[in-house]
C-alpha positions in Angstrom: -229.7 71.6 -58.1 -227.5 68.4 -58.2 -229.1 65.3 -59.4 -228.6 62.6 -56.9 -228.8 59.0 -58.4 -228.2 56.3 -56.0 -227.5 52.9 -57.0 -229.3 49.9 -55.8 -228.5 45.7 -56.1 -230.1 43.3 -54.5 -227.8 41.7 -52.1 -225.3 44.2 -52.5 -222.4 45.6 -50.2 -222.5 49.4 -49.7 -220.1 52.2 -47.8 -222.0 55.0 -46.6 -220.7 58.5 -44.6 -223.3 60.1 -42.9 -222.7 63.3 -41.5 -224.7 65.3 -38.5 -226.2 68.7 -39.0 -223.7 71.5 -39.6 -220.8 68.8 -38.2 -221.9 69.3 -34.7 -219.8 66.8 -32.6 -223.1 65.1 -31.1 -221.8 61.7 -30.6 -218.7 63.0 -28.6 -221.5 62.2 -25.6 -221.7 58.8 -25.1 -225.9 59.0 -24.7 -225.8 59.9 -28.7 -223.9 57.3 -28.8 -226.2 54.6 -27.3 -229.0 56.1 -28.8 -227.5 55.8 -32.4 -226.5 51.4 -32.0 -230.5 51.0 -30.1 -232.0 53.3 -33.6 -229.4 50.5 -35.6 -230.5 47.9 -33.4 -234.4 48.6 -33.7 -233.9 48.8 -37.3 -232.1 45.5 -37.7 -234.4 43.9 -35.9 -237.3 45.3 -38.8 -235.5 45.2 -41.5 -231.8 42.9 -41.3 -229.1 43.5 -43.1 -225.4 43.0 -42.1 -223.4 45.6 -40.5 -219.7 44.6 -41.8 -217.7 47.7 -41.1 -218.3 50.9 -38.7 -217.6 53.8 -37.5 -218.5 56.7 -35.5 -216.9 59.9 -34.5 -218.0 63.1 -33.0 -219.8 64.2 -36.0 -220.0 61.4 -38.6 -220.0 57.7 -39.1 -219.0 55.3 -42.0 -219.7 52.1 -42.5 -220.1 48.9 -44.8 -223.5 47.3 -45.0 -224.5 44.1 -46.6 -227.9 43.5 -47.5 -230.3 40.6 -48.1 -230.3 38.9 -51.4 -234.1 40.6 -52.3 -233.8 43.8 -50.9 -232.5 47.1 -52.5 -233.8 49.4 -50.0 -230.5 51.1 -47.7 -232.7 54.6 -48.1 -235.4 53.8 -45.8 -233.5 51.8 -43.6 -231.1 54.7 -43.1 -234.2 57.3 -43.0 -235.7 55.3 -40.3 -232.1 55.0 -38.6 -232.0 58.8 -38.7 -235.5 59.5 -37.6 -235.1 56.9 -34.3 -232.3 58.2 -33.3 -233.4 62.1 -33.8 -236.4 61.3 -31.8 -234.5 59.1 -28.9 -232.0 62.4 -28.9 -234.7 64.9 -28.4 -236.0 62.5 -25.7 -233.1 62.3 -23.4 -232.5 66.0 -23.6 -230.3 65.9 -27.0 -230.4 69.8 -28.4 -230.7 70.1 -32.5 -229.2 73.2 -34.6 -231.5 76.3 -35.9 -233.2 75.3 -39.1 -234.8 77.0 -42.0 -238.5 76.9 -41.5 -238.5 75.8 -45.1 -236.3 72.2 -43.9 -239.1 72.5 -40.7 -241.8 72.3 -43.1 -240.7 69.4 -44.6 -240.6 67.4 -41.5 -237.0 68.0 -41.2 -234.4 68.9 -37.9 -231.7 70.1 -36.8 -230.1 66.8 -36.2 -228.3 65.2 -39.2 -227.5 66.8 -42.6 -230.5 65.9 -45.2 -228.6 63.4 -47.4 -226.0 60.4 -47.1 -223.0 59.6 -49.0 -223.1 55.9 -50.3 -220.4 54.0 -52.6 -221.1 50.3 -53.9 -218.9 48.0 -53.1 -217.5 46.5 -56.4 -215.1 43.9 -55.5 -213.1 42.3 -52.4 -210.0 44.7 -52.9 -212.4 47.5 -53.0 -214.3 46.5 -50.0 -210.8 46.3 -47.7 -209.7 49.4 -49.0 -213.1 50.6 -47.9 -212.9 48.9 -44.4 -209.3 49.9 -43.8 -210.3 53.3 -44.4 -212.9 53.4 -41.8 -210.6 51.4 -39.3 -208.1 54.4 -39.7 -210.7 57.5 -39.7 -210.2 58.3 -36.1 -206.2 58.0 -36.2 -206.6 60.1 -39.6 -209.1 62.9 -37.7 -206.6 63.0 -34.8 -208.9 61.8 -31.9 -206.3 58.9 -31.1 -202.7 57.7 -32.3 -203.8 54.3 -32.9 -206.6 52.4 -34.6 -207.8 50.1 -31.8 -207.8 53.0 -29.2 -211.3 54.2 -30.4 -213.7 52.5 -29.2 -216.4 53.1 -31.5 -215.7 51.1 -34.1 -215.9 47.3 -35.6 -211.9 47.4 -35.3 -211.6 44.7 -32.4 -214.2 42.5 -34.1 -211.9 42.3 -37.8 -208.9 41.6 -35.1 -210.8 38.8 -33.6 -211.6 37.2 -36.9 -208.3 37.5 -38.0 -208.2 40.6 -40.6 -206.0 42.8 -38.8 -203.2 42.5 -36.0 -203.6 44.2 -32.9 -200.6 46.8 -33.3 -202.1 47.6 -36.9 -200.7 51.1 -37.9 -200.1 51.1 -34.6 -198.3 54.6 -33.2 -198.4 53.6 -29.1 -195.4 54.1 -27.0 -193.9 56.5 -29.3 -193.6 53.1 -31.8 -193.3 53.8 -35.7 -197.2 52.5 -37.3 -196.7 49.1 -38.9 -197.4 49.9 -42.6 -198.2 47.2 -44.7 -196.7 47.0 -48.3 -199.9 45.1 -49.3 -203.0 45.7 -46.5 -205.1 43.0 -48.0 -203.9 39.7 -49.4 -206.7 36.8 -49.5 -208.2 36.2 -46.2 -206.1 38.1 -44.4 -204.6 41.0 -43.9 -200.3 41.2 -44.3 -198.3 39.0 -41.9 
């Protein structure tokens, strides 16, 4: 069995990929949807952190998270995350996969797979390569030519502050993507 060891900072900026169970393209319905920002919402409002970068397609989500200077904890806030959502999903309807009655035993559903991917953020150029590469997922997965067609994702907010141009790697109207030589330089991203 693998031995998962995740790493904590106080303060710290973290990328995480969380994955629903067997890939089953539950957020393609925009209810899921809801239900997952209210479960991010909720747990916000307990426990803040700062939601920096996101994410979500049909059967995953990444995303950069910041937390509070004294708190560690991303585990529990994602385990509560997963549990409110699993439990708004069931309410409105929401079906869950066949499970082991071994996974049922341990409280567990057909809803999301068991563990999460998470990454630390070490630096500013790691943390743009990290938020360009969730900007791009859905152009990269093939569920739209262009980055600020999806419309779940943090994509128009980094163009509002200035990060990104609209048209970034942009494909619409049969255009070639801008590709920047350098995506990140300083505050902002290429000219």
């Amino acid at each position: 069995m693998p031995n998962y060891k995740r790493t904590y900072k106080a303060g710290g900026m973290f990328f995480f990929t969380l994955v629903t169970h067997r890939r089953r393209n539950l957020f393609s319905k925009t209810t899921a949807c809801e239900s997952l920002r209210h479960a991010i919402i909720e747990e916000k409002a307990d426990h803040p952190f700062d939601m920096v970068a996101v994410v979500l397609l049909p059967n995953h989500l990444h995303c950069v998270w910041e937390l509070p200077d004294n708190d560690t904890d991303f585990s529990k806030r994602w385990g509560r995350i997963k549990s409110r959502f699993s439990k708004k999903w069931i309410n409105i309807g929401g079906t869950e996969a066949g499970i082991s009655q071994t996974r049922r035993n341990h409280r567990e559903r057909g809803i999301w797979q068991k563990r999460f991917w998470e990454h630390r953020i070490r630096d500013e150029e790691d943390l743009m390569r990290h938020v360009n590469y969730i900007h791009f997922n859905p152009v990269k997965h093939d569920l739209v030519r262009c980055p600020h067609v999806w419309p779940y994702s943090s994509f128009d907010k980094w163009v509002k502050e200035g990060y990104y141009q609209h048209n970034w790697l942009c494909d619409c109207d049969d255009r070639r993507p801008i590709v920047l030589e350098k995506m990140y330089t300083g505050d902002t991203f290429g000219e």
